[in-house]
Each structure stands twice: as structure tokens, then as C-alpha cells.
N, C-alpha and C positions, 0 to 999 in steps of 0.2 A: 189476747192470751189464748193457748191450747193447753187443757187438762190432761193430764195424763190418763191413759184410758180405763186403771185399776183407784185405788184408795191413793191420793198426793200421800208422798212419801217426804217430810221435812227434807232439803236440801242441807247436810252438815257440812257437806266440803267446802258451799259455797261461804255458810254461818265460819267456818274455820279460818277462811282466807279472810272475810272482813275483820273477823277478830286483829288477825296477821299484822292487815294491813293497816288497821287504826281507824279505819273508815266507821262512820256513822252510815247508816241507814240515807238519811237526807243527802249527808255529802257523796255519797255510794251514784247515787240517783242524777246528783249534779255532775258530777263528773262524767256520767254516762251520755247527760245531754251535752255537754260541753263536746264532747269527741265524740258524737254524731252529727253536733254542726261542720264539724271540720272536713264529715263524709256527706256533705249538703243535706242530711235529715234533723227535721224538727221531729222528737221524739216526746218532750216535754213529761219524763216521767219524775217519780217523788217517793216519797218514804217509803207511802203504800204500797206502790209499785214490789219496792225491793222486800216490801216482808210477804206480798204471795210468791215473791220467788225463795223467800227462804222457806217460807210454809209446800213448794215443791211444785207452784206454776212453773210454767215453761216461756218465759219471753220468744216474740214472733220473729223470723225474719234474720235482720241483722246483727242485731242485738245480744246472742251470745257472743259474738266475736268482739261487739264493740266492749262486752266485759270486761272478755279476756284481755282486750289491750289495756283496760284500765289496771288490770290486777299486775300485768306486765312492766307497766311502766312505774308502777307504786313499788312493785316488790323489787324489779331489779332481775328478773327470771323469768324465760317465755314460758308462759302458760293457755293451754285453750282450749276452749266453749266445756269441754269433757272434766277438764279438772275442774273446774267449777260445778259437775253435777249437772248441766245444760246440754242440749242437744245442738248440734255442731248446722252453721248457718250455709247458705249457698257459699261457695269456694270466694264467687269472682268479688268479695265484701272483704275478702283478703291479700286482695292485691296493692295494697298501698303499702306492707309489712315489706323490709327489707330483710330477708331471710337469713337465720343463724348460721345456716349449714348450707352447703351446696344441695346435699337431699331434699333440705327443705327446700330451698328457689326450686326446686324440680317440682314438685309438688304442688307449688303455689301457680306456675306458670303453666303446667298441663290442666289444673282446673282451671285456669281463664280459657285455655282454650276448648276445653270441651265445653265449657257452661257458651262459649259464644258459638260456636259451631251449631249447639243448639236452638238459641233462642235470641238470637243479636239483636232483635227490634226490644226487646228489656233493656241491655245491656245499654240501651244507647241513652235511655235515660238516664244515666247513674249518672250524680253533677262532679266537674271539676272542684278540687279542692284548695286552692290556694297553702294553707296551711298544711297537707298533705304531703308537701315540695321538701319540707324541714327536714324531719328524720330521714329520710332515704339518703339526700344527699351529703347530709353530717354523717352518717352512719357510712358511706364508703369513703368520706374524705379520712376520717380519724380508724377505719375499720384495719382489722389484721388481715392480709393475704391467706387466703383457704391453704393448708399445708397439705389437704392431700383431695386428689377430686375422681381419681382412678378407682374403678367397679369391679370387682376380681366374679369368678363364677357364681359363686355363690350367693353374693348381695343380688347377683341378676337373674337368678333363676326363684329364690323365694323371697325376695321383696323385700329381706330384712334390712331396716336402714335405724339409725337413733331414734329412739324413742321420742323423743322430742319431735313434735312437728307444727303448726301451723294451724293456727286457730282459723276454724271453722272448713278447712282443708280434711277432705277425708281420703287417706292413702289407698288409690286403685289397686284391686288386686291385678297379678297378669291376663285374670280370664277377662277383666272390664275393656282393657287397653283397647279393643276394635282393631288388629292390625292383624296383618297376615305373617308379620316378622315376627319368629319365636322367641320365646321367650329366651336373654341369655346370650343373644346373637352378638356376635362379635364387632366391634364400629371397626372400619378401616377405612383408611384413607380415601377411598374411593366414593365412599358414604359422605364424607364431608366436603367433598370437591363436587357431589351433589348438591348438597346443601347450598353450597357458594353460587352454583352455577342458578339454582330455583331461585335467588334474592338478587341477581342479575335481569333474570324474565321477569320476575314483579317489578322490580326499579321500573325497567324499561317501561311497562304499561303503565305503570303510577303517575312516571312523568308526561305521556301520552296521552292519557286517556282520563286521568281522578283515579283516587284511591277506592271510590265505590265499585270500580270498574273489575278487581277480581281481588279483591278483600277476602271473602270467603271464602275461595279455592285457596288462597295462602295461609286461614285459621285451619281448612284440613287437611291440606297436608304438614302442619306443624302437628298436628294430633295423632295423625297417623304415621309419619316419618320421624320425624324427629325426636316424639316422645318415647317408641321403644327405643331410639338409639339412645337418648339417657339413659334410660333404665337397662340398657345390655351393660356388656364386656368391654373395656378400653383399660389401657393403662395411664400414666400422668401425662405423658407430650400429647398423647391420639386423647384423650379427654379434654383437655386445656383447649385446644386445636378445636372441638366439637361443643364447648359451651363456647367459644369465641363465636362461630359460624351461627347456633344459636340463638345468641345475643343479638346477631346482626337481624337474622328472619323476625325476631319478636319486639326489634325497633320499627320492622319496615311493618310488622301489623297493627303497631302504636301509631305510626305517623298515618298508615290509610286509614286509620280510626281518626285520626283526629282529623283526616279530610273530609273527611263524611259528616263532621261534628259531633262524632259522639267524643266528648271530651272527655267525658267519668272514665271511660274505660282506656280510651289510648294513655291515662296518665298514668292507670295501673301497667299497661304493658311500656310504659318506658320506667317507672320500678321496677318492674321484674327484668328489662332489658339491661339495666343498671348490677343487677344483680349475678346475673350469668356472665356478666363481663370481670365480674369480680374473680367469678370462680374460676374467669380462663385465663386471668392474671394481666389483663387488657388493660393496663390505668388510662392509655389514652383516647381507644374507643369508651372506658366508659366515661370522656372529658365531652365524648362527642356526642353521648346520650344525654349526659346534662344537656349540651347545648341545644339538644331537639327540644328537649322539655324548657329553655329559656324561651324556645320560636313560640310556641305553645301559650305561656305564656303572654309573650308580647301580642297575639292576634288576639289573647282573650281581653287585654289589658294591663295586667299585673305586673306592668313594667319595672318595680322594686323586685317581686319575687326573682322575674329574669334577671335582673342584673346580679342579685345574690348568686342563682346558679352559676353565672359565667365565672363569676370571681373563686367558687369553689372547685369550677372545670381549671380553670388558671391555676390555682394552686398548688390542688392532684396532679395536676400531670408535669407542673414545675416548669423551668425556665429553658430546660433544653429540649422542649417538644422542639420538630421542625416547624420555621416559621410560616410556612401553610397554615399549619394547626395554628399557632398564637395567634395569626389572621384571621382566624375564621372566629377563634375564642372573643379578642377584643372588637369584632365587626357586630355580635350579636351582644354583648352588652353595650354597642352604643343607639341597639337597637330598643334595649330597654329603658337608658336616657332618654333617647327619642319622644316614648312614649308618654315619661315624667315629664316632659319639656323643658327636660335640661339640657341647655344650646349649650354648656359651656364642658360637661360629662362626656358628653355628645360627640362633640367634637374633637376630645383628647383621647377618647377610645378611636376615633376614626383616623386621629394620627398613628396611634399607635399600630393598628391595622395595615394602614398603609403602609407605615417604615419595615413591617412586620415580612407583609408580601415581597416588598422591594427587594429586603435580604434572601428570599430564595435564590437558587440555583438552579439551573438544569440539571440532573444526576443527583438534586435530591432525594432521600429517602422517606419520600412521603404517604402514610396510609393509604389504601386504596380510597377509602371513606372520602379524605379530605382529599381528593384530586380533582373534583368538582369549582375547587375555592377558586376561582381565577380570575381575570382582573374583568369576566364579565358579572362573575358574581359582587366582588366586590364591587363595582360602577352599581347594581342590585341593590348593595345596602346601603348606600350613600343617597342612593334615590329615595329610598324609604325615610332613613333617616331625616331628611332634607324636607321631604313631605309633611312629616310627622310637626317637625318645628315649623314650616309654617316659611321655611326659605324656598321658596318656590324655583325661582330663577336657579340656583343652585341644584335644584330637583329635578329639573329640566332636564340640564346637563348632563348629571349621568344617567338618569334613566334612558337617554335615548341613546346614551355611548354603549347601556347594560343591552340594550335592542341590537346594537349593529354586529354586537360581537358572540353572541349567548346562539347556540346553533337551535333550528328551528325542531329539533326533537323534546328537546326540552322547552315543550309548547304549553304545559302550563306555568310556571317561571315567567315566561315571556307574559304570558295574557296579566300577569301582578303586575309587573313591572310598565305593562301597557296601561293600566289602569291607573298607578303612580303616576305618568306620566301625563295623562288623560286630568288627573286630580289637578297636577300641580301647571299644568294650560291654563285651567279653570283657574285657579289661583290666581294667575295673572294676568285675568282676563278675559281671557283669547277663549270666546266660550264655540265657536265654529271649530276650531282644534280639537277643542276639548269633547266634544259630542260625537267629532268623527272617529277620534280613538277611543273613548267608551261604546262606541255601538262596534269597532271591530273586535272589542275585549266581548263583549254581550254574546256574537255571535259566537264566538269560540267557546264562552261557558257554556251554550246550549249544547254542544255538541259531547263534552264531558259530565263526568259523573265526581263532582266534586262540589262540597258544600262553599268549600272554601273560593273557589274561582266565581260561586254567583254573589255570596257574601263581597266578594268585591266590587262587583257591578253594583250590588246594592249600595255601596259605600257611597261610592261615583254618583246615585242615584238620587242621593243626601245630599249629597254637594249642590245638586243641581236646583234644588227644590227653589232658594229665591230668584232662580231665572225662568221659572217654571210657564211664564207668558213670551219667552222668546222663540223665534221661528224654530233658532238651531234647537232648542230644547223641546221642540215638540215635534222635530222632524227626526231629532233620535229617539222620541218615545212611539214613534210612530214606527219607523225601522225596529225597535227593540219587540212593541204588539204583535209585530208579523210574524214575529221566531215562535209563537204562543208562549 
């Protein structure tokens, strides 16, 4: 706890609101550790706790904000850290909040980026929430379409936006912003076909090279670009148009975060990527932010959580997405079967999938996003799939079909899919195979900046352990020693 630096001053707003809300003291305190488990902290506070905060202690850290959400979801009305009489927490303990207003998503989404810009070796602690998944994505499938997202002069020159905002979120003035763009400045199109073109150059390295590889060049210039173009001049089409573009930059910093493994935080920028989709009226990119946040999932384990996403992506975005998009929707919840070990889930999503892709066209009209789906990506998830349940001989098959056809740019894809491949040898058997494509998977992680491409070596590395007295298993660990 921090004292305030004069005579404690009794907190009444706080004593007002427990009244409000019905809350006891004890239950006040439970409920506060219950929805700090949910943000991976063990808080473990109690009665006592909440009467020096009504006697006008000041709770450390995260904890005004986890109030405010408790007061939020009891009362039925956002409220934060400040109504309550509490001093307002670091922003990035706010990102899990699906935002009321497009002002607010503005606001919640430029403090994750300045607080990571700053200090991203913290950030990368913050833990994955499983239970964190719930609201965001109920709250866009049942939420109402933003009616109006357009900034006329005046909102953009003094800041004024609804009162309402974002617990533990503090509204920058324009002198904070760090950019040399003035305040006010006009977005036009030219600005957004920037934006498009910088989430083309990061793609491109992502797939290349690991997301650790210019992660932080992409957090600042979302801070220094992107954010006064929020905060300028736009109307409804050129706004819509520039939280879409948006969306997109703050999915691709969600996903090089969650290459790197910091997982706490890429879950809040696919929230917040969820949320900017919202405002630019996207239902079916934000079908395909869920499904980031299913992959996510699926590598952590939580193979229920993904499959709930997939079927809420299926929902939103309905039965007449093109069948790319349903391909890709039912190919990653049968990724999350996979992982439950349900052969039979498993397998009916992977039909559907298939019958899904078949139905495309040439001349369809399919998102830029989902134009990646192709029958090497799908051979991709059929391998994984296949892997996961333990069908090897099956796993086989397409992993090396997903190898012959996947172009060597998309070099880390390949190096998963070689490792799948490498697992499911091992699997049956054939362990001189299997050590020879694990040590060409090994050397390619070394050369990348990606937590995710050694975490799979290490996978491979598990597999191998009861043959750990064979020649070939110590003639790739010997090959693997050499890389340091």
C-alpha cells in the first residue's frame, strides 16, 4: 500500500458505490481476487484490505482498475480507478476491456502502445488469461455497430471526447502525443494506403525472419503514426477505412508478441485489434482476429477456449462469408479438437473445411487477409491436426504435401510444418527421418527470432527423449550442439 502524502482522507465515493452495489467488505475483497486470477495475479486480499481503502489507502499497481471492473460488471455502467476515489493504474492492465466507444478503443490501444514502446521486457511478463477470451468476444458477437466514428475539427484539436473512459487509461493531452504531425491534421487516403503498405513490410519480415525481428519498429510507429491519425480529422468512409487499416497493424503486433511469447500482452492487442474492427464496421476481419486469438490459444493448450472462439468467428460473420473465410474458420477449430483429442470433432470440422475450400472459385472475392488459405495451408492444418491425435501415417501425408506446395518465403510456416512432419516420422518409427528433419527445423530456428519456431524444436526434442541412447538421436543432438 501507498499513503497519501497529506492526512488519509476517508474514500466516500468508494463507501458509496459499495453501498450501490450490495457488496460487503469480504465479498468486495473476493471478488477482487477472483478477477485478478483471471489477469494471472494472486492478490489474496480481505475485508481489512477494503476498509484501509475506504479509511483512504491507495491500492498498488493493478488493482484500481481490477475495482473498477468489479463495480462495472455489478453495477451494469463503465466506471474507473477515479470514480472510485483511487488513483488510476498503468494503461496496459486495460487491455483486456472491450471498449464502449470508439474513443475509448483509441485510448486503451495507444496506451498499450506507448507503455510497450517503453518498457516491453515488463510487458512480456503479464500472463495469458484463458477466462479473459469470454467478454471480448460475447461483447462483439451480441455488440451494436458504432453509429458514428468520424472526428470533425474540433474533437481533434482539444481532445474533447465523452466523458466516459477506460479505467486505469489516462486521456493524453496533444502536447504528450511525441509526433511531429499536428494536432488536428487531416487523415486522407494517402495516409491509409501507408498504413496498408507498413503491414505488408512487417508481414513480409514476420514470415522471414520471427516476430522478434522488428516488433518494436512496428509498436513505434503505431505511436507515432497512427495514433495522431486517430486523434486528427476524418469523416465516416476515411475513418471506417483507418480504424480497419489499424486493426490490422495492432493484430500484426498481437501476433509478433505472441511469437516472441509474451502472451499477457499479444492477448490484449488482439482485444483491442477486435475492437477497432468493430469501429470500422469489419465483421469479417474481426472473424479473423478471433481466429488469431483461437491459434493462440491452441499453441498454449486451451484447446476448448479455441474452439468456443472459432464457433463465435462462424457465427458473426454468418453463412455467406466466402468459402476461403469458412475454410479457414472450420480448419482452426479442428485445430482445437486436435488438441482435446477429439478424433471424431476433429475430423468433421476438417470435412467441413475441405468441402469449404473445394467451393471456392477463381474470381472470388476474397479478403486480402484470407488469401494466404490455400490448399498448402490447409495440407498445414491437417498435418497438425493429424499429429495432435496421434494419426501419424495420416500426418505424414500432408505435412509433406503442405512442404511441396507452401513457397520458401514463408520460411517460418515451413520450418512448423517440418517439425510436424519430423514428430509424426518419429511416431512411426522411422527415427533416422525423423532426426534428419528435426535438425533441418533446428537449424532454421537458429537463425530466426522467434520463441515459437525453438518451442518447436523443443517439442521434437520431448519426442525424442526415449530414444535418447540411439546413434541418430545423438547424431542430431550433436548436429543441434554445433548451432550453440
Amino acid at each position: 500500500m501507498t499513503e497519501r502524502p497529506s492526512q488519509r482522507i476517508p474514500n466516500r465515493q468508494l463507501a458509496a458505490l459499495i453501498q450501490e452495489a450490495g457488496f460487503s467488505n469480504a465479498g468486495l475483497a473476493r471478488r477482487v481476487d477472483q478477477l485478478g486470477l483471471e489477469h494471472g495475479l494472486d492478490l489474496r486480499y480481505d475485508k481489512t484490505s477494503v476498509t484501509r481503502w475506504l479509511r483512504g489507502q491507495q491500492p498498488r499497481g493493478t488493482t484500481p482498475a481490477l475495482i473498477a471492473e468489479v463495480f462495472t460488471r455489478r453495477l451494469g455502467r463503465r466506471l474507473s480507478a477515479q470514480d472510485l476515489g483511487l488513483d488510476a493504474c498503468a494503461p496496459v492492465y486495460a487491455g483486456l476491456e472491450f471498449a464502449a466507444t470508439p474513443e475509448e478503443a483509441v485510448d486503451i490501444v495507444s496506451g498499450l502502445w506507448r507503455k510497450d514502446s517503453g518498457s516491453h521486457a515488463e510487458l512480456r511478463k503479464i500472463a495469458f488469461t484463458p477466462a479473459g477470451l469470454v467478454v471480448p468476444s460475447r461483447d462483439w458477437l451480441i455488440g451494436r455497430a458504432d453509429e458514428r466514428v468520424g472526428r470533425a475539427a474540433e474533437q481533434a484539436t482539444t481532445g474533447r471526447v465523452p466523458a466516459q473512459g477506460a479505467p486505469g487509461v489516462p486521456r493524453p493531452r496533444p502536447a504528450e502525443r511525441g509526433t511531429d504531425r499536428s494536432p488536428g491534421q487531416r487523415v486522407s487516403g494517402g495516409d491509409i494506403a501507408a498504413l496498408r503498405s507498413v503491414g505488408e513490410l512487417f508481414r513480409t519480415l514476420d514470415h522471414a525472419y520471427g516476430g522478434g525481428h522488428a516488433r518494436q519498429a512496428l509498436v513505434r510507429y503505431l505511436e507515432h503514426e497512427a495514433e495522431p491519425m486517430l486523434r486528427g480529422t476524418y469523416g465516416e468512409v476515411t475513418g471506417r477505412r483507418l480504424f480497419a487499416a489499424v486493426a490490422d497493424l495492432t493484430r500484426l503486433v498481437g501476433w509478433t508478441s505472441y511469437d516472441i511469447a509474451a502472451h499477457g500482452l499479444a492477448q490484449r492487442y488482439f482485444v483491442q485489434a477486435l475492437r477497432l474492427a468493430q469501429a470500422a464496421g469489419d465483421r469479417a476481419y474481426g472473424s479473423y482476429v478471433l481466429v488469431t486469438m483461437a491459434r493462440q490459444a491452441v499453441y498454449l493448450g486451451h484447446g476448448r477456449e479455441a474452439v468456443q472462439l472459432t464457433r463465435v468467428a462462424q457465427q458473426g460473420v454468418g453463412p455467406a462469408a466466402p468459402p476461403v473465410v469458412q475454410a479457414l474458420l472450420h480448419s482452426v477449430e479442428a485445430r482445437g479438437h486436435g488438441v482435446l483429442g477429439d478424433a471424431r470433432a476433429c475430423t468433421a470440422s476438417l470435412v467441413r473445411a475441405e468441402r469449404a475450400l473445394g467451393a471456392a472459385r477463381p474470381g472470388d472475392d476474397v479478403p486480402y487477409w484470407a488469401r494466404f488459405f490455400d490448399e498448402a495451408q490447409m495440407a498445414d492444418e491437417f498435418g497438425h491436426c493429424y499429429r495432435d491425435l496421434q494419426q501419424y501415417r495420416q500426418a505424414v501425408q500432408h505435412a509433406e504435401r503442405s512442404l511441396q506446395l507452401r513457397p520458401s518465403a514463408l520460411a517460418r510456416s515451413r520450418l512448423f510444418c517440418r517439425v510436424v512432419l519430423a514428430s509424426a516420422r518419429l511416431g512411426l518409427g522411422e527415427l533416422d527421418q525423423a532426426c534428419a528433419l528435426g535438425a533441418e527445423a533446428a537449424l532454421q530456428a537458429a537463425d530466426m527470432r522467434s520463441a515459437r519456431a525453438l518451442e518447436y524444436v523443443r517439442d521434437f526434442e520431448r519426442r525424442l527423449e526415449p530414444y535418447r541412447d540411439a546413434a541418430a538421436v545423438r547424431g542430431y543432438r550433436d548436429r543441434v550442439a554445433a548451432l550453440g
